[in-house]
C-alpha positions as CSV (number, residue, x, y, z in Angstrom):
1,X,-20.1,-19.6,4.4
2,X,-16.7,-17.8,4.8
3,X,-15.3,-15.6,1.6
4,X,-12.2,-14.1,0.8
5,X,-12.2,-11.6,-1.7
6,X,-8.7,-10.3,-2.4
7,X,-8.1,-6.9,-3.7
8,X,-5.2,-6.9,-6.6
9,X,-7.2,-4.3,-9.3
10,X,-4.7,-1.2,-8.5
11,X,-2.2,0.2,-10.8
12,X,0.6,0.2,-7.6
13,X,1.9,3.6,-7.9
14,X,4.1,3.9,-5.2
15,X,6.3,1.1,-6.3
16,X,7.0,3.0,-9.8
17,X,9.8,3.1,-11.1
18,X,10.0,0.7,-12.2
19,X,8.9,-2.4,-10.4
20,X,4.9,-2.3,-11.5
21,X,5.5,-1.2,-15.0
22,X,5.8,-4.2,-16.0
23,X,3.8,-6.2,-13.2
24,X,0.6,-5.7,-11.0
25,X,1.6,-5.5,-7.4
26,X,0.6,-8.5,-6.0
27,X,2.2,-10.4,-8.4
28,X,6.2,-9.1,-7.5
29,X,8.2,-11.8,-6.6
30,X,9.4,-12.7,-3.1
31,X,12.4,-14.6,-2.0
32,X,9.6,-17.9,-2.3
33,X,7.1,-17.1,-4.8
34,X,4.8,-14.3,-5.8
35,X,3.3,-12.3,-2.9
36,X,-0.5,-13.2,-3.8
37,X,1.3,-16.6,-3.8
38,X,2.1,-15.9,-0.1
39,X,-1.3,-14.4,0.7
40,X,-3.3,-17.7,-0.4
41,X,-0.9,-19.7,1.1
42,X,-1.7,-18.3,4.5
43,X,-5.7,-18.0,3.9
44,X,-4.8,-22.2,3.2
45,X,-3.0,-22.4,6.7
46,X,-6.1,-20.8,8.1
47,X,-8.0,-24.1,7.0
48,X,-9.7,-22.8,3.9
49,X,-9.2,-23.6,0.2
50,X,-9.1,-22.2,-3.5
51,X,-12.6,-23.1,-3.6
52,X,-13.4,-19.9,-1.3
53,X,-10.8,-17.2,-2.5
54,X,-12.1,-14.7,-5.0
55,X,-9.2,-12.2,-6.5
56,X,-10.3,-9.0,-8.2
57,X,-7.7,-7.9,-10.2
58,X,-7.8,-5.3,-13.7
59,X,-4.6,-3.8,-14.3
60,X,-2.6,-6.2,-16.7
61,X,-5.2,-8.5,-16.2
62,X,-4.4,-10.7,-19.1
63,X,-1.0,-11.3,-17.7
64,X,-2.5,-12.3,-14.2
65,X,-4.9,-14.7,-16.2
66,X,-2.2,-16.4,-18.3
67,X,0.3,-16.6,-15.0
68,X,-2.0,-18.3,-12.2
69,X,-5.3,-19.2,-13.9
70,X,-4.5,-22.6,-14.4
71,X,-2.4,-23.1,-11.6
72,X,-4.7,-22.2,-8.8
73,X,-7.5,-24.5,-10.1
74,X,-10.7,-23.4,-7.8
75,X,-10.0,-19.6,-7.4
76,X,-12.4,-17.2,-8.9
77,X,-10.9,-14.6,-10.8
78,X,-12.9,-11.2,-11.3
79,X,-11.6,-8.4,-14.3
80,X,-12.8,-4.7,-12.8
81,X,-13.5,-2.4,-16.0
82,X,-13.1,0.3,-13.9
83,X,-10.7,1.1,-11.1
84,X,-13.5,1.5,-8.1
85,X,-11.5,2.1,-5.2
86,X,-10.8,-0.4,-1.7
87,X,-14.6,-0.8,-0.9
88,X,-15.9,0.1,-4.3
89,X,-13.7,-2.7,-6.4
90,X,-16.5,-4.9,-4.5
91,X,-19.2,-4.2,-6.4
92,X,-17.6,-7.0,-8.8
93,X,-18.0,-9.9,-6.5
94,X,-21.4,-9.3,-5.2
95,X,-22.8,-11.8,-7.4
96,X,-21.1,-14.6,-6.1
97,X,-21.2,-13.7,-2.7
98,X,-25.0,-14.2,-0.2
99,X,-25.6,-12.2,2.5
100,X,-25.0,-14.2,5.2
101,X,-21.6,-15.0,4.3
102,X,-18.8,-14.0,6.1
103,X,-16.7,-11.7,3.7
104,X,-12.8,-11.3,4.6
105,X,-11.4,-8.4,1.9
106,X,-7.8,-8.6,1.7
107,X,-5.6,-5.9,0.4
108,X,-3.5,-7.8,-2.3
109,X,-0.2,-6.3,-1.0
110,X,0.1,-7.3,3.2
111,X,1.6,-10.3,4.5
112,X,0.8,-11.2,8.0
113,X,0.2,-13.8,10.8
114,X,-2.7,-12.8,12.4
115,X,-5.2,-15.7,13.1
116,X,-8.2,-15.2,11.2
117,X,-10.0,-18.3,13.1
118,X,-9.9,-15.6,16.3
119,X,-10.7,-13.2,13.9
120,X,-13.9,-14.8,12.7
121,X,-14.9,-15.6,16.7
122,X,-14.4,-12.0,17.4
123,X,-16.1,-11.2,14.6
124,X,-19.5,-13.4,15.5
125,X,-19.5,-13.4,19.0
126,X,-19.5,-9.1,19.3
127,X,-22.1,-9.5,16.5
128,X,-20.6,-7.2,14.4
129,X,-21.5,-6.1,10.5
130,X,-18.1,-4.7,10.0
131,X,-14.6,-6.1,11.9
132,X,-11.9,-4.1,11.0
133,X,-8.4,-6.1,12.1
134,X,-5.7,-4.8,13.4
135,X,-2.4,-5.3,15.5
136,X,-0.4,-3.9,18.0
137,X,2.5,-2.0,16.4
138,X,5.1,-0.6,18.8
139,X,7.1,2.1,17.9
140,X,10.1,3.5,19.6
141,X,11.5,6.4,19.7
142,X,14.8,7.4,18.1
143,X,16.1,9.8,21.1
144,X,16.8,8.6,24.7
145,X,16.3,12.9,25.5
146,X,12.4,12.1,26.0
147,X,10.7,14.4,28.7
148,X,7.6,13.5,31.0
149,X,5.6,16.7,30.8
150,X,2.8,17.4,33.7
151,X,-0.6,18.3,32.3
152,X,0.7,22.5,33.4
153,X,4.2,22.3,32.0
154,X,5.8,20.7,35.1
155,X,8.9,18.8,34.4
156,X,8.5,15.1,35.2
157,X,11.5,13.1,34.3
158,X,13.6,11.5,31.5
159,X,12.1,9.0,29.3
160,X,14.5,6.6,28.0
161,X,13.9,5.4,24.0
162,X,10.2,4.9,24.9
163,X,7.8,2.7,23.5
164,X,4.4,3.7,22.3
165,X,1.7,0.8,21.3
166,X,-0.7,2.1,18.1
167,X,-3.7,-0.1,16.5
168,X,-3.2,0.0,13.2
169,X,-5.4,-1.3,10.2
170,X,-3.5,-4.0,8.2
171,X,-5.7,-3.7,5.6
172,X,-7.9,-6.7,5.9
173,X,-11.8,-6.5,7.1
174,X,-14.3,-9.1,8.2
175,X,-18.1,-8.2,6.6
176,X,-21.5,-9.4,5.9
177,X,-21.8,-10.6,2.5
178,X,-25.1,-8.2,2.5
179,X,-22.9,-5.4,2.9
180,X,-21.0,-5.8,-0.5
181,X,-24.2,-7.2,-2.3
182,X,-25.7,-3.5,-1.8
183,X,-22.9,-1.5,-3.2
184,X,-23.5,0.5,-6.1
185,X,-21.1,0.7,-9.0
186,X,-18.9,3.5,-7.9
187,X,-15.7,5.1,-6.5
188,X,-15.8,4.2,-2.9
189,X,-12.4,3.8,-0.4
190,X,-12.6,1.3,2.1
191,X,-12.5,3.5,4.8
192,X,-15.1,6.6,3.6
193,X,-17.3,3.0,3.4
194,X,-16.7,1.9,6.6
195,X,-17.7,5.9,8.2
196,X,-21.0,5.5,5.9
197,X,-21.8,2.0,7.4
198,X,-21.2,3.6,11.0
199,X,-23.4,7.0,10.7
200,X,-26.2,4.3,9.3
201,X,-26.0,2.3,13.0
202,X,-24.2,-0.5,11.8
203,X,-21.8,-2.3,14.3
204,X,-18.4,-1.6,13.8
205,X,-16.0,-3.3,15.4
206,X,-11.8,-4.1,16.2
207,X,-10.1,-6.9,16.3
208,X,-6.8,-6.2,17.9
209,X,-4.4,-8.9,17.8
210,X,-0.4,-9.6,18.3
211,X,1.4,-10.6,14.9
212,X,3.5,-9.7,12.3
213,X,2.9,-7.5,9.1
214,X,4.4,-6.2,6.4
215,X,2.6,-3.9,3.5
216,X,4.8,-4.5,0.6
217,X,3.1,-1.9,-1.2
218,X,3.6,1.0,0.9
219,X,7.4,1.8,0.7
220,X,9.7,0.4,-1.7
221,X,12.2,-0.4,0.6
222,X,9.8,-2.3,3.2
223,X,9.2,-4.3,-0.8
224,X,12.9,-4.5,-1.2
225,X,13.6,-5.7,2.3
226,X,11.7,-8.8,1.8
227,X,14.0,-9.7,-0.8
228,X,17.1,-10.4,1.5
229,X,17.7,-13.6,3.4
């Protein structure tokens, strides 16, 4: 059975001031509803339903209950007592998770497009315990005065504005369900867990893809941009 466990417990502390004073994160408006909004509605387009989404939230959790408890009828909503970390905030859903389900942990603050039905084939077919997915990001650079060095100094050419192609996490991960079901009660990050898994033998694996994504928690202004038309 296919999970999603998405991860809104965090006090969001690099949109203060003053955005998350007064609300968690995930729960900022966009120009079309809340951003968890936006991340359920594209685990929907992926073919699944309320019935498998799990959000883990603590900060302000009152004020999560009493805004979307009743109106997503079918998600399961987990309150953290303690503030765990990316992998360790899973230690709250590992009772209603098995271990042969296929986990997807979301970060509560990313919006993207990235197919998670290729995701999930990638994820089986390399037999993987651990799929950590990513996409191409381009970044080009702000000078057109670019050299082409030779490996001893030589002088190669001009590059114009050149485009580099990095695979970068956007913060979302396929896993067995056994994996979160043996976590201990503790202060773990996502990727210190992910290092542990891979000195143990585990397979660990990437799913590169071509999409869009945005983290909205990152830099304000990235937050701010999504607000314009």
């Amino acid at each position: 059975m296919i999970r999603i466990v998405i991860l809104t417990a965090g006090l969001g502390e690099r949109l203060r001031p003053p955005l998350t004073y007064f609300v968690p994160k995930p729960y900022l408006p966009l120009r079309s509803g809340l951003i968890i909004e936006r991340i359920i509605n594209w685990v929907r387009s992926q073919g699944l339903d309320y019935d498998d989404i799990i959000i883990v939230t603590a900060y302000m959790a009152d004020r999560v209950l009493s805004l979307l408890k009743d109106t997503l009828i079918g998600v399961k909503f987990v309150v953290a007592d303690q503030l765990l970390g990316t992998a360790g905030q899973l230690w709250y859903v590992r009772d209603l998770v098995d271990d042969n389900d296929d986990v997807v942990v979301i970060n509560g603050d990313v919006i993207t497009s990235v197919s998670l039905a290729k995701a999930f084939e990638y994820h089986r077919s390399s037999n993987a315990d651990v799929t950590i997915i990513s996409i191409r990001y381009k970044i080009t650079a702000r000078y057109g005065g670019v050299l082409d060095v030779g490996p001893g100094g030589e002088f190669r050419g001009w590059l114009e504005k050149p485009t580099i192609t990095l695979p970068i996490v956007v913060g979302m991960y396929v896993m067995k369900g056994s994996l979160i079901r043996r976590l201990n009660k503790e202060r773990l990050d996502m990727n210190k867990y992910i290092e542990n898994l891979q000195k143990m033998g585990l397979r660990i694996m990437v799913f590169l893809s071509d999409g869009d994504y945005v983290d909205l928690g990152g830099v304000p202004q990235d937050y701010l941009n999504s607000l314009v038309p």
